[in-house]
Structure formats: C-alpha cells, structure tokens
N, C-alpha and C positions, 0 to 999 in steps of 0.2 A: 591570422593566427600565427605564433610563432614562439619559440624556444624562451622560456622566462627563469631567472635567478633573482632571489630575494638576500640582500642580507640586513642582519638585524642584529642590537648589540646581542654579548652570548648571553645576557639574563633573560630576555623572549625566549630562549630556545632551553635554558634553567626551568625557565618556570613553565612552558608547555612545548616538552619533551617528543609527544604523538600525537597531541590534541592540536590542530590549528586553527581552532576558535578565534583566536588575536587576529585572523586574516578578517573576519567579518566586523571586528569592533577594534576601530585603531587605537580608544583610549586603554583599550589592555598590553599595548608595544609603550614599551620604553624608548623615551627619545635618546636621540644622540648627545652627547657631551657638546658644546660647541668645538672643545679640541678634538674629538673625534670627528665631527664633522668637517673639518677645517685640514684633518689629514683624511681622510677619505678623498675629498676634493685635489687637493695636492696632489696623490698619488695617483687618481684616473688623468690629472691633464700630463701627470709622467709617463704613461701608459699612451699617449698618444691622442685622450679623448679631447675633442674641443664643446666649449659652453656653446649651446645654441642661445639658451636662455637665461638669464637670474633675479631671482629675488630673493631676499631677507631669509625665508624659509624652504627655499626651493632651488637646485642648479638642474637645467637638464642636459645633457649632454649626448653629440655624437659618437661615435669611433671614424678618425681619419679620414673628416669628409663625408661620412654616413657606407664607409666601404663596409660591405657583407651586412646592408640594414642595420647595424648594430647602435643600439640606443642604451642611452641609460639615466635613469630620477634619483638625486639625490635630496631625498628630504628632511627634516628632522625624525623620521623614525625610521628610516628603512632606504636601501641603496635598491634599486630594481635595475635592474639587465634585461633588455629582450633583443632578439636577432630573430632573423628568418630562421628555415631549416637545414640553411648553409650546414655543411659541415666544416668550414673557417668561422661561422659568423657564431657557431656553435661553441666550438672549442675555444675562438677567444675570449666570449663572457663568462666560460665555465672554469679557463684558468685562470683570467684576472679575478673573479670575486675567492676562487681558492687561494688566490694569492694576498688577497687583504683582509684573510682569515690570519693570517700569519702571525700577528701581534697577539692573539687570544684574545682581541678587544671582540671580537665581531663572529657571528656563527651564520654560515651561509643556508640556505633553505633553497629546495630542488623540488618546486609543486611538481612536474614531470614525473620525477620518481616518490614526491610524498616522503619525502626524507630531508632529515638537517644531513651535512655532510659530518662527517668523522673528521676532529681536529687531526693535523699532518704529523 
C-alpha cells in the first residue's frame, strides 16, 4: 500500500464535485483529448519520469529509475501517481500532479484526503 494521486479532466470533477461514484464506473470519466494526453506525456518525461511501458492507450511510467517507488499510469481517462510513504516519494507526486493542474485543463483528486484539490 502506498500514497495515490489521481488526475482527471476538470469536467470529472464539474460533474462529481463529492460524489466519487466515477471511481467505480470508468465509463462515467471523460477521456483525455489526444492533445491533452500527448502533453501530459510530454511534461512527466520533463519532470524526469522514464516510459517503462507503452501502448496505443496506455504509458506507464517510472520516476528517475524508480527512486522513492514512485510510479505513474497514464491512460486515456486518468493520470494515477502512486509512491511509498516516503516523505520525497510523497511530496513529489503531490507537487508534480499540482503542477499539471496549472493549465485548468486538469483537476487533481487526493482519495487520502477524499478531496479534489483547490485550483492554484
């Protein structure tokens, strides 16, 4: 078990505000744009993450090697983050995904705390 960050466009988080029902049923998540997806990608391999894997609908990615556990899924509906309960491996999925909330394209989700985060 370990420390997890979701993010998803900001209309998941438009449309269920407190309810996280869309976590059990994926066809209720909006997918990603392909341009959305395609800078999401972009900006984790600028953040230092490298592709373990890819497919058509799927990248998944390390952080620098796998330092501080830190993993992350980018799929067509949803970017996932997880690390141990480092306090590095913590803080850097919790500031990278606040950091590519920045565009307004994207709204981050904190199951830990049961909260969307507040746009910056």
């Amino acid at each position: 078990m370990g420390y997890n960050v979701y993010l998803f466009r900001k209309e998941v988080k438009e449309k269920f505000p407190t309810d996280f029902e869309f976590m059990e049923n994926e066809d209720l998540i909006d997918s990603f744009s392909s341009e959305q997806f395609d800078k999401l990608k972009t900006r984790l391999l600028k953040y230092g993450y490298q592709i373990e894997n890819e497919s058509e609908k799927e990248v998944s990615f390390n952080f620098k090697g796998g330092e501080h556990g830190i993993n992350a899924t980018l799929s067509e509906k949803s970017l996932f983050f997880s690390s141990g309960f480092s306090d590095n491996g913590v803080a850097e999925i919790s500031l990278t995904s606040s950091e590519l909330t920045d565009s307004g394209e994207f709204a981050k989700l904190d199951p830990q705390d049961g909260n969307w985060e507040e746009a910056w």
